[in-house]
N, CA, C and O of each residue as an XYZ file, in Angstrom:
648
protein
N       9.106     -0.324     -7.561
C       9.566     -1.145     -8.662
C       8.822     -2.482     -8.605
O       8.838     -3.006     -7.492
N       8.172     -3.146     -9.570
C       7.625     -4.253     -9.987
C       8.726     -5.205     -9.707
O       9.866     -5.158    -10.169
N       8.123     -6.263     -8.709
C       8.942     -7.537     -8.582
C       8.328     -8.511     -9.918
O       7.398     -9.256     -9.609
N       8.712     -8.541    -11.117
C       8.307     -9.092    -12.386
C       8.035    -10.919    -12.379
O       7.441    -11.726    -13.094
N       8.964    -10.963    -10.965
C       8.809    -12.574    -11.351
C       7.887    -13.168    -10.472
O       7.610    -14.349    -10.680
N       7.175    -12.378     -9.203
C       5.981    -12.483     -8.298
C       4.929    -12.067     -9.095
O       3.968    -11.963     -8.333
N       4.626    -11.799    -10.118
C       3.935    -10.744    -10.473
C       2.992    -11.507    -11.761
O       3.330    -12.616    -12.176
N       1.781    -10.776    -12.328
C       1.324    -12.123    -13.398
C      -0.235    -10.966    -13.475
O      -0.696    -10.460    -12.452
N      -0.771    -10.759    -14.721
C      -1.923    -10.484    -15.110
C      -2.486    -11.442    -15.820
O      -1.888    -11.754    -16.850
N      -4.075    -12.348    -15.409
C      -4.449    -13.427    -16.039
C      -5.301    -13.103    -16.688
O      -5.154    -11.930    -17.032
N      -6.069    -13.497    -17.019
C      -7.489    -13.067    -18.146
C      -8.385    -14.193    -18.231
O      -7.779    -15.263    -18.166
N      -9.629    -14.295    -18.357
C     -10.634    -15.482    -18.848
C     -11.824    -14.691    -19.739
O     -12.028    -13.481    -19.642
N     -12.357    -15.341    -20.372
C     -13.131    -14.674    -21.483
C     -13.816    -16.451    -21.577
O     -13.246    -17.464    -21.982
N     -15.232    -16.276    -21.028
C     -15.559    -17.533    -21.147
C     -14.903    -18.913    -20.485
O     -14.696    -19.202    -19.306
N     -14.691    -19.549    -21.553
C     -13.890    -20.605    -21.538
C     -12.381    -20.409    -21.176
O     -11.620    -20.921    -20.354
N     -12.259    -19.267    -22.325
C     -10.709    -19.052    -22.487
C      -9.924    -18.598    -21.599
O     -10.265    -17.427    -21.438
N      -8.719    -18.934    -20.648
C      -8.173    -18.763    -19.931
C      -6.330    -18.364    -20.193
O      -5.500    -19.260    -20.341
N      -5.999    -16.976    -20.203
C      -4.788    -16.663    -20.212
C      -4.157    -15.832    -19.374
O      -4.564    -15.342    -18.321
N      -2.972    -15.693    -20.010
C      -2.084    -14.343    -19.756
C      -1.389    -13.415    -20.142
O      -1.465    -13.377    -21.370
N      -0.665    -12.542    -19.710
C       0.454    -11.712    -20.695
C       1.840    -12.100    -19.687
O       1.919    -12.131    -18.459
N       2.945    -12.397    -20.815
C       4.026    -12.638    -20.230
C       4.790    -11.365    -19.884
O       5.480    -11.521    -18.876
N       4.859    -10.293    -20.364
C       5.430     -9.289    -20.297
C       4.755     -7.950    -19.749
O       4.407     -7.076    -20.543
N       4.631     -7.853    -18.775
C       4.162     -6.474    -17.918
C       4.814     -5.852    -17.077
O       5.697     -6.376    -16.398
N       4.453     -4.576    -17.000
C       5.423     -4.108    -15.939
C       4.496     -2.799    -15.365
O       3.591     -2.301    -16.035
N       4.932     -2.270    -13.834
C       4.126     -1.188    -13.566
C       5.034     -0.473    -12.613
O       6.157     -0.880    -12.313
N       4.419      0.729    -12.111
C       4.676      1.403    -11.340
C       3.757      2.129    -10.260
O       2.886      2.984    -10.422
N       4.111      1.668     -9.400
C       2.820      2.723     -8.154
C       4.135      3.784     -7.684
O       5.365      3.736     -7.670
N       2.921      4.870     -7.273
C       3.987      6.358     -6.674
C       3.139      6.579     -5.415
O       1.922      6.410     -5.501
N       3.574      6.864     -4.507
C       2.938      7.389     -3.018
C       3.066      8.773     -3.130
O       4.191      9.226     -3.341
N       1.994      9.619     -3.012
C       2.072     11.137     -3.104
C       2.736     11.135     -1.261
O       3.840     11.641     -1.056
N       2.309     10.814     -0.639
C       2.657     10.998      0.824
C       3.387      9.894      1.425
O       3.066      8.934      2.126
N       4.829     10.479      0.764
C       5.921      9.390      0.932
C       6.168      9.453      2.512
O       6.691      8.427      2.947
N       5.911     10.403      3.419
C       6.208      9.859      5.067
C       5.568      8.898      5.316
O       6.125      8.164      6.132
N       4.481      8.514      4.918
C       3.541      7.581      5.770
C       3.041      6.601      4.783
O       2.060      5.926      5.093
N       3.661      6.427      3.511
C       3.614      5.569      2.634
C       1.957      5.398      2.865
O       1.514      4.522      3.607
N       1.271      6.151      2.286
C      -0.177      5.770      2.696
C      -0.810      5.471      1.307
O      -0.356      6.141      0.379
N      -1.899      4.469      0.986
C      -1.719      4.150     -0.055
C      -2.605      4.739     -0.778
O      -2.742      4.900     -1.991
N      -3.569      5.237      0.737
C      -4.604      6.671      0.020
C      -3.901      7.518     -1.091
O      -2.722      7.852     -0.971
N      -4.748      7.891     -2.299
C      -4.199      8.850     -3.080
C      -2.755      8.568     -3.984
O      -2.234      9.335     -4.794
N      -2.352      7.375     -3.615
C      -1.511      6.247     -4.469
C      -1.853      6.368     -6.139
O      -2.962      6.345     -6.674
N      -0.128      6.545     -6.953
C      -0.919      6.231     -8.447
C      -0.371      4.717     -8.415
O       0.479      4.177     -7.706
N      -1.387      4.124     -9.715
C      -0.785      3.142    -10.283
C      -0.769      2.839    -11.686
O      -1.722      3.095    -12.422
N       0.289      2.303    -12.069
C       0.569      2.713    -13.912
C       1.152      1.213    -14.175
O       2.052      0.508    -13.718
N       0.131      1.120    -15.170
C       0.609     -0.853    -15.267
C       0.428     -0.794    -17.052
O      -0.493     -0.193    -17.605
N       1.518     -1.554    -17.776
C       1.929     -1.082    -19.343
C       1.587     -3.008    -19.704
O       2.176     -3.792    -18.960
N       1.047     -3.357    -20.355
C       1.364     -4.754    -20.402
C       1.497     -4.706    -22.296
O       0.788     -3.986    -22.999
N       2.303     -5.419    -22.685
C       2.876     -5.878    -23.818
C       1.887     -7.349    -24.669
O       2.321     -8.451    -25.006
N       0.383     -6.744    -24.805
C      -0.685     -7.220    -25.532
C       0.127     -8.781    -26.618
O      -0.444     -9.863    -26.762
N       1.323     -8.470    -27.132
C       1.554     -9.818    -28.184
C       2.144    -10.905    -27.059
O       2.312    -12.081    -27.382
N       2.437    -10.436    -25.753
C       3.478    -11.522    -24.625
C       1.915    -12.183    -24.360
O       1.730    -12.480    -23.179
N       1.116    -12.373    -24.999
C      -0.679    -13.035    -24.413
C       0.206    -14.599    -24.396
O       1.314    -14.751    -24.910
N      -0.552    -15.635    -23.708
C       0.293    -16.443    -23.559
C      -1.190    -17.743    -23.481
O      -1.814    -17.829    -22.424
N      -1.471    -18.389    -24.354
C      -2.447    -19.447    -24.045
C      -2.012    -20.767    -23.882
O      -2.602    -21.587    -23.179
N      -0.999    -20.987    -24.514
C      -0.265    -22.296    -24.359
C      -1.197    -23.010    -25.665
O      -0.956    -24.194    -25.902
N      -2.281    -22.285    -26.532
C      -2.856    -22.991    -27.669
C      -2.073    -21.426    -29.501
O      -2.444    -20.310    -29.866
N      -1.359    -22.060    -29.801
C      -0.801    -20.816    -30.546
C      -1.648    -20.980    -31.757
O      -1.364    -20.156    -32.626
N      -2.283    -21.525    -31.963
C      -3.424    -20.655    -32.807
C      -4.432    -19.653    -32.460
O      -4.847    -18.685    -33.096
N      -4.836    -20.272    -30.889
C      -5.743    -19.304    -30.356
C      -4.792    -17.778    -30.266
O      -5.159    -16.724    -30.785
N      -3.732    -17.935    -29.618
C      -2.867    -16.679    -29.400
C      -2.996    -15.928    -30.537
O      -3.457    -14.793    -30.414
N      -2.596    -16.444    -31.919
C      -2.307    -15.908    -32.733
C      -3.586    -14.791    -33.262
O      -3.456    -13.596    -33.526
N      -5.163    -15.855    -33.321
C      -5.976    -14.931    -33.369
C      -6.344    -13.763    -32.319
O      -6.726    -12.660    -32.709
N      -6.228    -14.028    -31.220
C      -6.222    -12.471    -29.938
C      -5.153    -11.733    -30.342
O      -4.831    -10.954    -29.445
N      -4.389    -11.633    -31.412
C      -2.967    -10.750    -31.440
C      -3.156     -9.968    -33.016
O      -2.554     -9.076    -33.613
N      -4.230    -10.763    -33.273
C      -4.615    -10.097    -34.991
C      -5.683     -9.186    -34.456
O      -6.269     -9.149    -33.374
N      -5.783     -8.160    -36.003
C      -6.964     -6.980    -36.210
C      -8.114     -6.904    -34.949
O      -8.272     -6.066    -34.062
N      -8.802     -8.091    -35.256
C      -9.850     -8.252    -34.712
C     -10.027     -8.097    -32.923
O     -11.024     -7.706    -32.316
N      -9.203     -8.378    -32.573
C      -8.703     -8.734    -30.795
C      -8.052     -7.352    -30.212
O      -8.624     -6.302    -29.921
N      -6.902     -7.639    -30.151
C      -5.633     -6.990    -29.412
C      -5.164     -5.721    -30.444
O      -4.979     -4.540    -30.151
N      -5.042     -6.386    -31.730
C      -4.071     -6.131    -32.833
C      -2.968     -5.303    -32.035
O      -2.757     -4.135    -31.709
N      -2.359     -6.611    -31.897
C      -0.681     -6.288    -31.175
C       0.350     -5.441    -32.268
O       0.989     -4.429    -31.982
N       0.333     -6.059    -33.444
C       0.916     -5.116    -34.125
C       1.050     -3.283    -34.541
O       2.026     -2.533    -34.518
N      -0.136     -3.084    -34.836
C      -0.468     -1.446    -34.515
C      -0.565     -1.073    -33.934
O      -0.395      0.141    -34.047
N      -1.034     -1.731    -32.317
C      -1.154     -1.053    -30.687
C       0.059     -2.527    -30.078
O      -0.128     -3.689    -30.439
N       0.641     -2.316    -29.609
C       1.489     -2.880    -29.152
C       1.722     -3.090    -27.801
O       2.376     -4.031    -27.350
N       1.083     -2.045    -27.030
C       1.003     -1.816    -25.501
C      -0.281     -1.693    -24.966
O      -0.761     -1.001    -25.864
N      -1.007     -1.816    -24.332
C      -2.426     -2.047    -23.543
C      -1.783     -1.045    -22.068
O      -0.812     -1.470    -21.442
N      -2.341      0.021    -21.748
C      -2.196      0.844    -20.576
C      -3.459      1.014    -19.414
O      -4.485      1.643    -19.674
N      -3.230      0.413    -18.224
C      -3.824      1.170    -17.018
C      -3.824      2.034    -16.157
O      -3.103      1.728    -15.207
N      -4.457      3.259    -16.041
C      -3.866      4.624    -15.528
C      -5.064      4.713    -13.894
O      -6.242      5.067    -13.844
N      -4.132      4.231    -12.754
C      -5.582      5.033    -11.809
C      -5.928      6.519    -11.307
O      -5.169      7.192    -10.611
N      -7.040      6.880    -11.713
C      -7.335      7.726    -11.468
C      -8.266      8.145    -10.100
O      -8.603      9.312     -9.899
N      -8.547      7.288     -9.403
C      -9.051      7.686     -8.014
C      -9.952      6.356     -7.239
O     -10.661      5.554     -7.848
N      -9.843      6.365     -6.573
C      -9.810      5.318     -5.349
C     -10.787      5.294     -4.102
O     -10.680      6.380     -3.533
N     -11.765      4.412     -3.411
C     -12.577      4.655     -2.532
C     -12.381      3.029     -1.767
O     -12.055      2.019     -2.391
N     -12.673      3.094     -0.254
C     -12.596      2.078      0.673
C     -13.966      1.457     -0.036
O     -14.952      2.120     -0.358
N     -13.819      0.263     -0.173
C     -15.237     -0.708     -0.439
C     -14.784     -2.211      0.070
O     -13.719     -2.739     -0.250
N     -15.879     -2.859      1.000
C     -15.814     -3.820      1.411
C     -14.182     -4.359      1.870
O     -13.433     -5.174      1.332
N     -14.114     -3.993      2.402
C     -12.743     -4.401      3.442
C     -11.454     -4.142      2.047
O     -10.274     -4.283      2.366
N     -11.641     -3.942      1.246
C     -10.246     -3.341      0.465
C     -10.831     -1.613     -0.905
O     -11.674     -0.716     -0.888
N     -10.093     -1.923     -1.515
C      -9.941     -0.491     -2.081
C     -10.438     -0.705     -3.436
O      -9.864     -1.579     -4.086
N     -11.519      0.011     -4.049
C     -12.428     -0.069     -5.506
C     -11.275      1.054     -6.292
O     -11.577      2.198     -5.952
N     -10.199      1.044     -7.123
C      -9.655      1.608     -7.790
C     -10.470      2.179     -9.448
O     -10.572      1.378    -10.378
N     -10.891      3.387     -9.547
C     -11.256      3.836    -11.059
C      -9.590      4.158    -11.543
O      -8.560      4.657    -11.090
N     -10.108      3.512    -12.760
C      -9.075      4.255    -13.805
C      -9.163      3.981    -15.496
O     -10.015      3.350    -16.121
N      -8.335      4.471    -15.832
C      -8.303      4.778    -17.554
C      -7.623      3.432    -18.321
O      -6.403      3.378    -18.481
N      -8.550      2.311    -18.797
C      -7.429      1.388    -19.554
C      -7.935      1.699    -20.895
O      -9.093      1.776    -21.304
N      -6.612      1.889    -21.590
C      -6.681      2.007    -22.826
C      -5.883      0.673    -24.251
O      -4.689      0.413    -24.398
N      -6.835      0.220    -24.890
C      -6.352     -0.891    -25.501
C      -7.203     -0.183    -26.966
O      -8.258      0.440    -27.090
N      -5.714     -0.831    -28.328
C      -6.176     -0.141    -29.864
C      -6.692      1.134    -29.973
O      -7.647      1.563    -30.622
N      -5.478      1.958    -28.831
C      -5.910      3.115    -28.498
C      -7.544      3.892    -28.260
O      -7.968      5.006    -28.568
N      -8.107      2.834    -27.640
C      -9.283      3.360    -27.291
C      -9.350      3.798    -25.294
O      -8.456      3.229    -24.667
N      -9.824      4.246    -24.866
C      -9.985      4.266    -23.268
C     -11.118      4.245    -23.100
O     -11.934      4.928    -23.719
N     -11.388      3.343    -22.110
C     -12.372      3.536    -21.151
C     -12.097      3.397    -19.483
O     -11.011      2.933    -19.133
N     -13.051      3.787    -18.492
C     -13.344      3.539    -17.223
C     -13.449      2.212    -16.834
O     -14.346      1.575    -17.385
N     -12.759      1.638    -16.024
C     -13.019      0.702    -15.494
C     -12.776      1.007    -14.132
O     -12.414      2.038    -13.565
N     -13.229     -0.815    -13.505
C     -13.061     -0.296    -11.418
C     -12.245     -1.887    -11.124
O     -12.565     -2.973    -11.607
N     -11.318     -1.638    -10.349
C     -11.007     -2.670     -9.806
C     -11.182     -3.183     -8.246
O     -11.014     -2.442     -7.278
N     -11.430     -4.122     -8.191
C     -11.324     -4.412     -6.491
C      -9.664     -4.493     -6.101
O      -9.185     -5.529     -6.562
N      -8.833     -3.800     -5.489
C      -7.881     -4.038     -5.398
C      -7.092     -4.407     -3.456
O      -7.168     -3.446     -2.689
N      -6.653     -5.295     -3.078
C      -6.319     -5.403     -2.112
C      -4.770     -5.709     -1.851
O      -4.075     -6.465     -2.530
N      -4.267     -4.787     -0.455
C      -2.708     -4.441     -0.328
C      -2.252     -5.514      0.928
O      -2.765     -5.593      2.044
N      -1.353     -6.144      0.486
C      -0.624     -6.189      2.159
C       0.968     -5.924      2.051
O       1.801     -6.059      1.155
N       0.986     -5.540      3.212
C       2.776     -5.171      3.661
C       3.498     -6.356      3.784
O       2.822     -7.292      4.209
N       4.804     -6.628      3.512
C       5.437     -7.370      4.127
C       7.285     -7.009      3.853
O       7.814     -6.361      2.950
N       7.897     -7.717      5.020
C       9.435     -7.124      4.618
C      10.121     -8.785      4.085
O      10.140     -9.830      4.736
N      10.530     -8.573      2.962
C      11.422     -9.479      2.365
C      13.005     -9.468      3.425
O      13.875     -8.598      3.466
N      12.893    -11.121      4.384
C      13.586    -11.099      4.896
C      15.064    -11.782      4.277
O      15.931    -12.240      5.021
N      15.104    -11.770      3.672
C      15.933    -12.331      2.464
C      16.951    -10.621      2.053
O      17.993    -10.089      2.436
N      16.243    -10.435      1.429
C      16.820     -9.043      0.716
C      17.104     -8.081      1.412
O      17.967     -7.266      1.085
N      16.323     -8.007      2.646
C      15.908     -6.705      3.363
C      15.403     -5.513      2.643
O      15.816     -4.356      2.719
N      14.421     -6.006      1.918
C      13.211     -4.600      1.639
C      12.136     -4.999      1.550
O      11.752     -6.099      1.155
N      11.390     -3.863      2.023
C      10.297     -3.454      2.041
C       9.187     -3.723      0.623
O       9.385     -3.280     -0.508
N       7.932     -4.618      1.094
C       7.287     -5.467     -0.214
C       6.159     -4.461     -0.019
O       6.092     -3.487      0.732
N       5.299     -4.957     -0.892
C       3.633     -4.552     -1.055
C       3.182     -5.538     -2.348
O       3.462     -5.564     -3.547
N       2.236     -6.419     -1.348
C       1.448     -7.893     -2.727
C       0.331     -6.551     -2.382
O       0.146     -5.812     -1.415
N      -0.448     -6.754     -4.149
C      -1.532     -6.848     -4.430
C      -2.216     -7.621     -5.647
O      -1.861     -8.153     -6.699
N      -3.536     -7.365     -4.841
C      -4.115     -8.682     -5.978
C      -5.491     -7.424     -6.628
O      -6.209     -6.620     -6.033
N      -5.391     -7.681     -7.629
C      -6.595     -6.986     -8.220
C      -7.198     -7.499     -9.065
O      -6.587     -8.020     -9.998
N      -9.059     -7.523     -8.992
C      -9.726     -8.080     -9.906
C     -10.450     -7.483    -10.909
O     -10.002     -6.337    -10.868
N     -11.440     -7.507    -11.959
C     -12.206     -6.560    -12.483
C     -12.888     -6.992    -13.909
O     -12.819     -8.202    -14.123
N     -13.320     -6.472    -14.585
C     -13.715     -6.978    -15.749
C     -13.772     -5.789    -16.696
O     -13.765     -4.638    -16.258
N     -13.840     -6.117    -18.228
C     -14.489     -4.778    -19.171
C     -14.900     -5.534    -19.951
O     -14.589     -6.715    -20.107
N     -15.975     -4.620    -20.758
C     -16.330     -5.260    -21.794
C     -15.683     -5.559    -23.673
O     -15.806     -4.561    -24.383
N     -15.256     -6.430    -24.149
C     -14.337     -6.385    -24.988
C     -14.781     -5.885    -26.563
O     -13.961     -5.496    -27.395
N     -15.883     -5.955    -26.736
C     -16.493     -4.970    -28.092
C     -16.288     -3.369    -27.653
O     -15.904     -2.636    -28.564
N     -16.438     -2.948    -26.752
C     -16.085     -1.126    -25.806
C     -14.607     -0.914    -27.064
O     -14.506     -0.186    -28.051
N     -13.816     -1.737    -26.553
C     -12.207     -1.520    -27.251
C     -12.142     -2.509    -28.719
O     -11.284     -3.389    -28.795
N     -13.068     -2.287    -29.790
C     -13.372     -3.089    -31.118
C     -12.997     -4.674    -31.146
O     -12.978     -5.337    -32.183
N     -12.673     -5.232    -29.721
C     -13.214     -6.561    -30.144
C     -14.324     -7.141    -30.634
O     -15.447     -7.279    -30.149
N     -14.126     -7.275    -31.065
C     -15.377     -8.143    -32.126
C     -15.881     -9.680    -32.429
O     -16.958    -10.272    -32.497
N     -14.783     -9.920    -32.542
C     -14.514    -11.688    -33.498
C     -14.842    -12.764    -32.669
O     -14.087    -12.908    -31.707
N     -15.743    -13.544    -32.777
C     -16.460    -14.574    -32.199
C     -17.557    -14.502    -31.363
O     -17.783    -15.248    -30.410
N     -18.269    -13.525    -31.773
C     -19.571    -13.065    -30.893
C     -20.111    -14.535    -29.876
O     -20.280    -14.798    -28.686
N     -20.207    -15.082    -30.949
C     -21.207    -16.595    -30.296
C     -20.173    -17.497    -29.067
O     -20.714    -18.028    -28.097
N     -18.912    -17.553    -29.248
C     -18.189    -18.463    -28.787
C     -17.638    -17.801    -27.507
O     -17.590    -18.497    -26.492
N     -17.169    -16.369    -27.455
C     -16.543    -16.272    -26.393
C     -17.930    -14.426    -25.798
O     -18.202    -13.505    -26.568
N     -18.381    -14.544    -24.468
C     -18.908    -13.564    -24.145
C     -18.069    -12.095    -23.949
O     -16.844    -11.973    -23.993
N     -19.102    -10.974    -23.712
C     -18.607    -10.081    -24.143
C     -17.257     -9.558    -22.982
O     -16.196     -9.073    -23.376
N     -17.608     -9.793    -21.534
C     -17.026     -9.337    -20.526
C     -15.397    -10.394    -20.394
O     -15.363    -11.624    -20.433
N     -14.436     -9.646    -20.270
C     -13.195    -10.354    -20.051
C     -12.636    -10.159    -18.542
O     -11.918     -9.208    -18.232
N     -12.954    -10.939    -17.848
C     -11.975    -11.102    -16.455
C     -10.995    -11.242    -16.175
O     -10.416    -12.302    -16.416
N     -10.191     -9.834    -15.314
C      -8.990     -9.270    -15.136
C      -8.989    -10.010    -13.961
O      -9.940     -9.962    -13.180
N      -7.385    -11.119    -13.647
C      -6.932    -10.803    -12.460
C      -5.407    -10.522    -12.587
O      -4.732    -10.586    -13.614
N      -4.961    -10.161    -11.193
C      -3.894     -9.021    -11.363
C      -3.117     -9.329    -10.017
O      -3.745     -8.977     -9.019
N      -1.971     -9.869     -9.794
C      -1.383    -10.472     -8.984
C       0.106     -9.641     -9.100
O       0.867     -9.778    -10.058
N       0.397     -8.646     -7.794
C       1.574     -8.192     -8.117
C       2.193     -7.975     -6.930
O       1.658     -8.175     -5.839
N       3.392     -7.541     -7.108
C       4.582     -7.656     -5.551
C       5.538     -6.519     -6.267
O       6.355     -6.731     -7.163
N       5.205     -5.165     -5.597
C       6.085     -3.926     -5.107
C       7.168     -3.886     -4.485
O       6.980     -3.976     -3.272
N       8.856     -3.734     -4.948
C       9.400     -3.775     -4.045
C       9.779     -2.069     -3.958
O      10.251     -1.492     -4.937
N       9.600     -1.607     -3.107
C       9.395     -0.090     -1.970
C      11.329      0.350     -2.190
O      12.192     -0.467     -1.869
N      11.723      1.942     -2.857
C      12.421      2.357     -3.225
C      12.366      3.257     -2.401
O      11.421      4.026     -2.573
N      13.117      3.500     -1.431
C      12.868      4.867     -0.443
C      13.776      5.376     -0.092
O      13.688      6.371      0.626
């Protein structure tokens, strides 16, 4: 289960620097004895209109036709589909699909354990980085002002259901 309030997907596109207020995910351990994170899914849904710039005109245009179009696609999905050790953490492939389009992307993703001594359960932070390119999924609008690649980071805290 997603700890929602540890948790935060940011974005930069150039200049532009945001977020989405509303996300949520789920990881599953196929090999629940040993919680191993090998072969791990992860399923992350984020709610494209919660974009959050703190400039609401800018918001407003990433949420129209041209961008996001939050209205007709409403949800932005990341699906992983398979996983390899790279440089001291884990290169995640998977399926993000935004204005119902999909493509491949890779993330650098890195895990650590820890036990919430407070609550008494069992955590998992990860941080994941990555990029895509934003014309791939019909962004379009502002060729000159903002470049094509949008930088994913991905800051989240698992709390472990066992």
């Amino acid at each position: 289960m997603l700890d929602k309030q540890s948790s935060s997907v940011r974005f930069e596109v150039g200049s532009i620097k945001g977020r989405f207020n509303a996300v949520d995910a789920q990881l599953t351990f196929f090999e629940v004895a040993e919680m191993s994170l090998q072969g791990a899914k992860l399923e992350v849904t984020i709610a494209t209109g919660s974009i959050d710039l703190t400039n609401p005109f800018l918001e407003s245009m990433l949420r129209g036709e041209a961008w996001f179009d939050s209205a007709t696609h409403p949800l932005a999905n990341f699906s992983s589909q398979a996983q390899r050790e790279h440089r001291g953490g884990i290169e995640v492939s998977g399926d993000l699909s935004i204005k119902g389009i999909t493509q491949t992307i890779k993330l650098r993703v890195h895990f650590a354990d820890a036990v919430d001594e407070l609550f008494q359960a069992e955590r998992i932070h990860f941080t994941a980085e990555g990029n895509f390119s934003r014309t791939a999924f019909g962004m379009s609008a502002l060729p000159k002002l903002a470049p094509d690649l949008i930088d994913l980071h991905i800051d989240g805290t698992f709390v472990l259901n066992l």
